[in-house]
KEKE-3310 file (N, C-alpha, C; in steps of 0.2 Angstrom, whole numbers, plus 5000, padded with zeros to 4 digits):
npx = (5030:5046:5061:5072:5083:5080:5080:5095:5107:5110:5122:5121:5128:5127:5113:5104:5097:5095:5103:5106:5096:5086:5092:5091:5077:5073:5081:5074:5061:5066:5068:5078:5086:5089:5102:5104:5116:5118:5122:5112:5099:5086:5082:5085:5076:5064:5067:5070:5053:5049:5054:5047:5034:5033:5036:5045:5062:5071:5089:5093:5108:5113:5129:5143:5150:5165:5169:5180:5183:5171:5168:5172:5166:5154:5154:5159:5147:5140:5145:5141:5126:5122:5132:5139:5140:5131:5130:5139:5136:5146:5140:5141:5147:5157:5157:5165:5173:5171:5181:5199:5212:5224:5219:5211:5207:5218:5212:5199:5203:5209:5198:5189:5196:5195:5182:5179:5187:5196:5187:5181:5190:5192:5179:5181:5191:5186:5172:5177:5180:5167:5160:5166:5160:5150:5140:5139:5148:5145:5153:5150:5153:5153:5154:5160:5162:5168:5181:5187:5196:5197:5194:5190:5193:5188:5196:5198:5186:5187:5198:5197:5187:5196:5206:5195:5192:5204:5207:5196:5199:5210:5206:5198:5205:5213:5203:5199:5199:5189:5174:5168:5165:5170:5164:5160:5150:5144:5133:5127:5122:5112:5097:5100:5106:5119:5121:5114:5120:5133:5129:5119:5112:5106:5091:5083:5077:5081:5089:5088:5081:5084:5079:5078:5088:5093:5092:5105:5112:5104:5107:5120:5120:5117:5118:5123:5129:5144:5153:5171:5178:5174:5167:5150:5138:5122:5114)
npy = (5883:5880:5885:5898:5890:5874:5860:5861:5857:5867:5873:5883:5894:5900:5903:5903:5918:5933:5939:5926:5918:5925:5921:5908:5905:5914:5904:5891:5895:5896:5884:5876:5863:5864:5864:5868:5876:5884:5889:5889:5881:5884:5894:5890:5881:5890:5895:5882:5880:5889:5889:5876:5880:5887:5877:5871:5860:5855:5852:5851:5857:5857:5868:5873:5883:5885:5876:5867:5854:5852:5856:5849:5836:5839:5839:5826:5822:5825:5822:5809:5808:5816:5815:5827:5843:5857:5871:5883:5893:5905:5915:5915:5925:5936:5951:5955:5966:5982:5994:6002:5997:5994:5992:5979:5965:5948:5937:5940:5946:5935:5926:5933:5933:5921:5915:5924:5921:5913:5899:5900:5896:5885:5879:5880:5870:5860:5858:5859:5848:5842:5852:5850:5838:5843:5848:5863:5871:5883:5894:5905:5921:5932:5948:5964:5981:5986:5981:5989:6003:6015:6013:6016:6010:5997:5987:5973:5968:5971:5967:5953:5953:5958:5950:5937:5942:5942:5928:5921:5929:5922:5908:5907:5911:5896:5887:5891:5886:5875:5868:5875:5891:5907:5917:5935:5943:5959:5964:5977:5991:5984:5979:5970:5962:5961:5973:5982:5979:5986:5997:6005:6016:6020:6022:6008:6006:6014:6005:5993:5975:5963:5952:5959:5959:5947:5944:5943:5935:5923:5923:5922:5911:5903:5891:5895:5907:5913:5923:5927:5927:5938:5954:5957:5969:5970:5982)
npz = (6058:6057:6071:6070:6078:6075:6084:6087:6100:6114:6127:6139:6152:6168:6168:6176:6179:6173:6158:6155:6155:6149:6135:6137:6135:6123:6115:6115:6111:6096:6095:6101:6108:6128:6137:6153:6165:6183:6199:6206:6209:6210:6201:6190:6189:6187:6175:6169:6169:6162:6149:6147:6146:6135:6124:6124:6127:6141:6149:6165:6174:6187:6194:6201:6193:6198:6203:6194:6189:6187:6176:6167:6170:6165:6151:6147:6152:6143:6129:6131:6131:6120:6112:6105:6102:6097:6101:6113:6126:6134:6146:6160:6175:6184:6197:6205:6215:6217:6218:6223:6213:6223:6232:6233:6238:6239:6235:6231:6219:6213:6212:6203:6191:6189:6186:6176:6164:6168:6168:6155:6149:6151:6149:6136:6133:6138:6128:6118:6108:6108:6100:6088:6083:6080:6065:6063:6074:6087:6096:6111:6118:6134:6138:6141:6140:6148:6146:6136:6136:6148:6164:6179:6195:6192:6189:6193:6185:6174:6169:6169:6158:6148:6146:6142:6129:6123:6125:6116:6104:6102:6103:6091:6079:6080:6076:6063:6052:6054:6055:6066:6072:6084:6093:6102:6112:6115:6127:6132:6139:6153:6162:6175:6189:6188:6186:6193:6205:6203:6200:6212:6214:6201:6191:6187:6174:6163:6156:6145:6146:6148:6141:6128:6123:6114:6101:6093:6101:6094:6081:6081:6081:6074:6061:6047:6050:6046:6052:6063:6077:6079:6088:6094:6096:6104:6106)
capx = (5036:5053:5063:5080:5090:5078:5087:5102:5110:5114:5123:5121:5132:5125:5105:5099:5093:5098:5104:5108:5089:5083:5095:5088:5069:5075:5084:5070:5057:5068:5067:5084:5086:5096:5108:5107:5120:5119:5123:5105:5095:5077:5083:5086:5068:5059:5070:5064:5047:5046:5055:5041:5026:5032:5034:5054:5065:5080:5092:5096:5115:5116:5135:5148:5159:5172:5175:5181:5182:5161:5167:5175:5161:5149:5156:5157:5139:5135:5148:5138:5120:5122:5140:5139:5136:5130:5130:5141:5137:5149:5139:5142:5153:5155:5158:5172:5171:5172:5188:5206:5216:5231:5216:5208:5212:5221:5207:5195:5206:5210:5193:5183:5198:5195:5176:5178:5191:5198:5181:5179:5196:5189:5173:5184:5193:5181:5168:5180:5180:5161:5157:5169:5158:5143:5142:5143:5149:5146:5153:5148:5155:5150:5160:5157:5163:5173:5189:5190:5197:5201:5188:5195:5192:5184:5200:5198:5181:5189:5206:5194:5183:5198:5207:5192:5193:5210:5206:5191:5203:5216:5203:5194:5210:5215:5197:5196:5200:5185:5168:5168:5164:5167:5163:5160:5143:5145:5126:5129:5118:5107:5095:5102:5107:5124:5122:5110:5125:5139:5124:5113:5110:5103:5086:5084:5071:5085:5092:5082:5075:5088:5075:5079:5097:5095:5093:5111:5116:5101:5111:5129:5121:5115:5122:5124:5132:5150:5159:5175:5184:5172:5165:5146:5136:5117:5112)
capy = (5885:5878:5890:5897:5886:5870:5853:5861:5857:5873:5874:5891:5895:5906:5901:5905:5924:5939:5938:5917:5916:5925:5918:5900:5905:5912:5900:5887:5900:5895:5876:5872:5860:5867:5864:5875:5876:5889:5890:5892:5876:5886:5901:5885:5878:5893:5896:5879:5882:5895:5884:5870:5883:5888:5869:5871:5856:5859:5849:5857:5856:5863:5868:5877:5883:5888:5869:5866:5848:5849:5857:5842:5832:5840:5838:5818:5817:5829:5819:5801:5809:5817:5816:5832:5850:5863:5880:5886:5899:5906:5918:5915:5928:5941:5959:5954:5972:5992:5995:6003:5990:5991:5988:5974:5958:5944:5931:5944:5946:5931:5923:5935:5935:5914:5917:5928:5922:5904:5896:5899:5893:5877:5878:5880:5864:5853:5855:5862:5841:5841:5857:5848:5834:5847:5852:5871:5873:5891:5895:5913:5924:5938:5951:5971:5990:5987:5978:5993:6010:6017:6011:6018:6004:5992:5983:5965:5963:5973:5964:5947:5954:5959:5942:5934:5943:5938:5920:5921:5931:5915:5902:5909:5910:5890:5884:5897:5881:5870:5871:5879:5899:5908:5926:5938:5948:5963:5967:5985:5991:5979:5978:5966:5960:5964:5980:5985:5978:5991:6007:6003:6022:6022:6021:6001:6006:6015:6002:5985:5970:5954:5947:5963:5959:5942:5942:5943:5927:5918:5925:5919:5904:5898:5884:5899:5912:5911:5926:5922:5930:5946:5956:5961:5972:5967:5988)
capz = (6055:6061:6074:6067:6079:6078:6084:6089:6107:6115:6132:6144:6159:6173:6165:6180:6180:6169:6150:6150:6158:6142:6131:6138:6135:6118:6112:6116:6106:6091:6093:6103:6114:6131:6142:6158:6171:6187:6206:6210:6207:6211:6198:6185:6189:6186:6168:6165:6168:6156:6143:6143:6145:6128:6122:6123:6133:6145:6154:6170:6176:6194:6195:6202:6189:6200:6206:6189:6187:6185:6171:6163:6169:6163:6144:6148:6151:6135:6126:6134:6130:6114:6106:6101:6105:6092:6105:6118:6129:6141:6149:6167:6175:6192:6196:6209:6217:6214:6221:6218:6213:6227:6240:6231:6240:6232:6234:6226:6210:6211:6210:6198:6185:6186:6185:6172:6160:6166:6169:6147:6147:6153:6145:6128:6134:6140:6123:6110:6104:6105:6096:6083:6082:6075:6058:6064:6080:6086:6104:6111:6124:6133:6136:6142:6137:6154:6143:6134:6138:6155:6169:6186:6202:6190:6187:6191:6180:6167:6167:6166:6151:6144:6145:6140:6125:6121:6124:6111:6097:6098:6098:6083:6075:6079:6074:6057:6047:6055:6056:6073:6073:6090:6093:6107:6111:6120:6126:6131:6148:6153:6167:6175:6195:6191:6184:6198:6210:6203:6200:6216:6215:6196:6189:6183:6170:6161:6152:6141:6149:6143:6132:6121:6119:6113:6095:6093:6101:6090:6075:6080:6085:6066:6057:6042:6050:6046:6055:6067:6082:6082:6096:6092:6101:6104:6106)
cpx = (5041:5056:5071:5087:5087:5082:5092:5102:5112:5115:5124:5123:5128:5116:5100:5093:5095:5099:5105:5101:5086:5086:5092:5081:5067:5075:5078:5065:5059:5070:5073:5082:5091:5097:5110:5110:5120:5121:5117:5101:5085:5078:5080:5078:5063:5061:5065:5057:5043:5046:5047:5036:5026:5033:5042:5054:5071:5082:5095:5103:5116:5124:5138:5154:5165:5175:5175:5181:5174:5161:5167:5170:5157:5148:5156:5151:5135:5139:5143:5131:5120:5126:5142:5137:5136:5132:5132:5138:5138:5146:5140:5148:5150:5159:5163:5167:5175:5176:5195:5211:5222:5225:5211:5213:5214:5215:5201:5197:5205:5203:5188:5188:5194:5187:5176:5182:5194:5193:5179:5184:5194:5185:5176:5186:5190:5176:5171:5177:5174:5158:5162:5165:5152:5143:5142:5143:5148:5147:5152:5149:5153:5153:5156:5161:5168:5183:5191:5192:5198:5195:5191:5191:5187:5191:5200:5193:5185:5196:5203:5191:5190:5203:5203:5193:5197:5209:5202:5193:5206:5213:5200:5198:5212:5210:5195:5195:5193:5179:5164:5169:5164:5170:5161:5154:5145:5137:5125:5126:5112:5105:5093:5105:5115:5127:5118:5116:5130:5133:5122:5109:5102:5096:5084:5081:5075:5087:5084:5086:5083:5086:5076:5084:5096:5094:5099:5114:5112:5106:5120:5128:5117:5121:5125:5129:5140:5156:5164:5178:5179:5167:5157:5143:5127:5111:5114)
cpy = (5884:5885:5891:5892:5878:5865:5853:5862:5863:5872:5882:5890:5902:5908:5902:5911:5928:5936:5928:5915:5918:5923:5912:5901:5908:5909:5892:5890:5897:5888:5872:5867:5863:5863:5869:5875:5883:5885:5887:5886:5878:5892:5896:5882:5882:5894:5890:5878:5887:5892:5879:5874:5886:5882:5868:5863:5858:5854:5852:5853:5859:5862:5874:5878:5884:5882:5865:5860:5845:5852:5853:5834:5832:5838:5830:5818:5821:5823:5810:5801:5810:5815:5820:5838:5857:5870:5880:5892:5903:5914:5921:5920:5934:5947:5959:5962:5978:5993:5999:5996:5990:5989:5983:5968:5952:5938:5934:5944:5938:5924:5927:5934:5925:5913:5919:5927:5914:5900:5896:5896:5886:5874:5876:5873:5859:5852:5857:5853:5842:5847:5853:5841:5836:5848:5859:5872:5878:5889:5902:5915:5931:5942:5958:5976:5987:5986:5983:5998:6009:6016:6011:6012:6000:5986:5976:5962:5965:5969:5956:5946:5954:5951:5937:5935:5942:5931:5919:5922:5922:5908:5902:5907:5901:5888:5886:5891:5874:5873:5874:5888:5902:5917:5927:5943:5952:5965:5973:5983:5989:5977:5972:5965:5964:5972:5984:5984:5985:5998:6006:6010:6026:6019:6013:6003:6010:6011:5993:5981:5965:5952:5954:5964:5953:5939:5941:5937:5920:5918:5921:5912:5897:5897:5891:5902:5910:5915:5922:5926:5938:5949:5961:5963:5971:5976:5991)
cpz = (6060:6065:6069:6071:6082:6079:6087:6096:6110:6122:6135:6150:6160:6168:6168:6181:6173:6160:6148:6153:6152:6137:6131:6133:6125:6114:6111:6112:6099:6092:6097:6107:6121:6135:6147:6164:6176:6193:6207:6208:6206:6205:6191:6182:6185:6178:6163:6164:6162:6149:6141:6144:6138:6122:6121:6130:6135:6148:6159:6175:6182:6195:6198:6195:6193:6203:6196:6186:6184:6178:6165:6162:6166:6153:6143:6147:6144:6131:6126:6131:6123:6110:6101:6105:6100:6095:6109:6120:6135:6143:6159:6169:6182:6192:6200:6214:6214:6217:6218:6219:6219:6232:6237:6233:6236:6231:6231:6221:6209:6208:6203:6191:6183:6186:6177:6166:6160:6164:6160:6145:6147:6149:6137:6129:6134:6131:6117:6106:6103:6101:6088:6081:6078:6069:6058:6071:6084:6095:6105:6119:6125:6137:6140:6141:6144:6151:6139:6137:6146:6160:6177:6191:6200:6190:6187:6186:6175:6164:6165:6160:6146:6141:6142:6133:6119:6119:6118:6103:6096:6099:6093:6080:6074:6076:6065:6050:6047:6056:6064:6072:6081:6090:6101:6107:6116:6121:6130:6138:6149:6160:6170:6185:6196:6190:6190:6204:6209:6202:6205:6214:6209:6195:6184:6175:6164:6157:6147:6148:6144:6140:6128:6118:6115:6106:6092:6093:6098:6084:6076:6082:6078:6066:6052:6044:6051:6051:6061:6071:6080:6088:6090:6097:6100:6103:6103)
residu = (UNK:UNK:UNK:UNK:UNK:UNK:UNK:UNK:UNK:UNK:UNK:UNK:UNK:UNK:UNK:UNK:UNK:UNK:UNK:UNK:UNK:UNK:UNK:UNK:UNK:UNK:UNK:UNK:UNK:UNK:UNK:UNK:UNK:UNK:UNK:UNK:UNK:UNK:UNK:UNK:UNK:UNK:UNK:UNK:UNK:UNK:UNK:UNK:UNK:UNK:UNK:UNK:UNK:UNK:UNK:UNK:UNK:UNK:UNK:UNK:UNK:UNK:UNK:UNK:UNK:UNK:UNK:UNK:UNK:UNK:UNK:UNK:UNK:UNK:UNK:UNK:UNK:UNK:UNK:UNK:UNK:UNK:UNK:UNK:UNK:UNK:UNK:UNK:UNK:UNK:UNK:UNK:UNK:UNK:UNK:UNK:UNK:UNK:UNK:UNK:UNK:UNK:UNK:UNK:UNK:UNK:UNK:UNK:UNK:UNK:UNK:UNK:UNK:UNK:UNK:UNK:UNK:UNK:UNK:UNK:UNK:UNK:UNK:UNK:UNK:UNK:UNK:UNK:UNK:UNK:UNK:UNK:UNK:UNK:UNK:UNK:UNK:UNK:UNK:UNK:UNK:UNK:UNK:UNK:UNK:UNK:UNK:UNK:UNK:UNK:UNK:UNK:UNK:UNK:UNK:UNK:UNK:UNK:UNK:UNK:UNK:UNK:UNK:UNK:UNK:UNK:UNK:UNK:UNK:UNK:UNK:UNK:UNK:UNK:UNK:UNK:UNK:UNK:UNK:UNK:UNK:UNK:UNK:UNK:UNK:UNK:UNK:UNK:UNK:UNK:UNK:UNK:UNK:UNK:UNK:UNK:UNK:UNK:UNK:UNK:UNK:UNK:UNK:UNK:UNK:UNK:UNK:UNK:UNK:UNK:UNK:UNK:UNK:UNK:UNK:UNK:UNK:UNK:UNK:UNK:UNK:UNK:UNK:UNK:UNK:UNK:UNK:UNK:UNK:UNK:UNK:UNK:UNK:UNK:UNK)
# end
């Protein structure tokens, strides 16, 4: 029996550990082919291991997002291999620090918002053309409860999630005419490195495992599913 997203291309950022490591393993479950980019070249290895022990294939992109030009390249060599890219997934992203914002340094802010908010800006740039070259494009971002409402000395991730979110509303909107759908998953509290970095105190076992959120991003990442510019939540 074919997987829900046999054949189709998908690219994951930050595919090394946490939710874009189960989203990899996932998505390869359901027949894609991926594309995973991390920092951590031994994190990426072990991702792919798991891919082909379930008969999945993976192209492994070791990069920096933050040197953004590999961003651009990166979209060269997919556009040179395939000429196409069915699935985005901007995953990748950093907690900066727990701070009050007037003692938050400027190279702190300034790096977690461009993590967290240029770096999809990019991503949108560099593969919007190839997600137009697909017959359903879907790109997928993710997003947390932080963008909303009042979150005292969280400010710079909150202010990046919250930008990201913006960004994601007014590409939806430019694309609503083309075969390209792009949404936002919110995967609620998830037992995850970065979640264990801002609680160290709390009990991990408290929250799902990544592979229990990723039904979500199979669903926004069908050919069928039409929605546009919304924020779902995985819990």
């Amino acid at each position: 029996m074919a997987g829900r997203l046999e054949g189709r291309i998908a690219l994951i950022t930050g595919a090394s550990r946490g939710i874009g490591a189960a989203v990899a393993r996932r998505y390869a479950a359901e027949g894609a082919h991926l594309v995973l980019t991390a920092r951590t070249v031994g994190g990426l290895e072990e991702v792919d291991d798991a891919v082909q022990a379930a008969g999945g294939s993976a192209t492994l992109v070791p990069a920096d997002l933050m040197e953004m030009d590999q961003i651009d390249q990166m979209g060269g060599a997919i556009h040179e291999r395939f000429g196409y890219l069915d699935v985005l997934v901007g995953n990748a992203a950093t907690l900066g620090i727990l701070s009050p914002v007037a003692h938050v340094a400027p190279s702190v802010w300034e790096e977690t918002l461009a993590l967290n908010a240029t770096v999809n800006y990019r991503l949108i740039r560099s593969f919007d053309p190839l997600l137009r070259q697909s017959e359903a494009g879907r790109a997928i971002f993710v997003t947390s409860g932080a963008a909303k409402g009042s979150h005292p000395y969280w400010g710079p991730y909150a202010a990046g999630k919250a930008a990201l979110e913006a960004l994601v509303r007014s590409y939806a909107g430019e694309i609503s005419n083309t075969g390209i759908r792009a949404n936002i998953v919110d995967p609620g509290s998830v037992r995850t490195a970065m979640r264990a970095e801002a609680f160290p105190g709390e009990d991990p076992l408290k929250h799902v495992a990544p592979d229990d959120v990723t039904e979500i991003f199979v669903t926004l990442a069908e050919a069928q599913f039409q929605e546009n510019g919304g924020v779902f939540y995985a819990q």
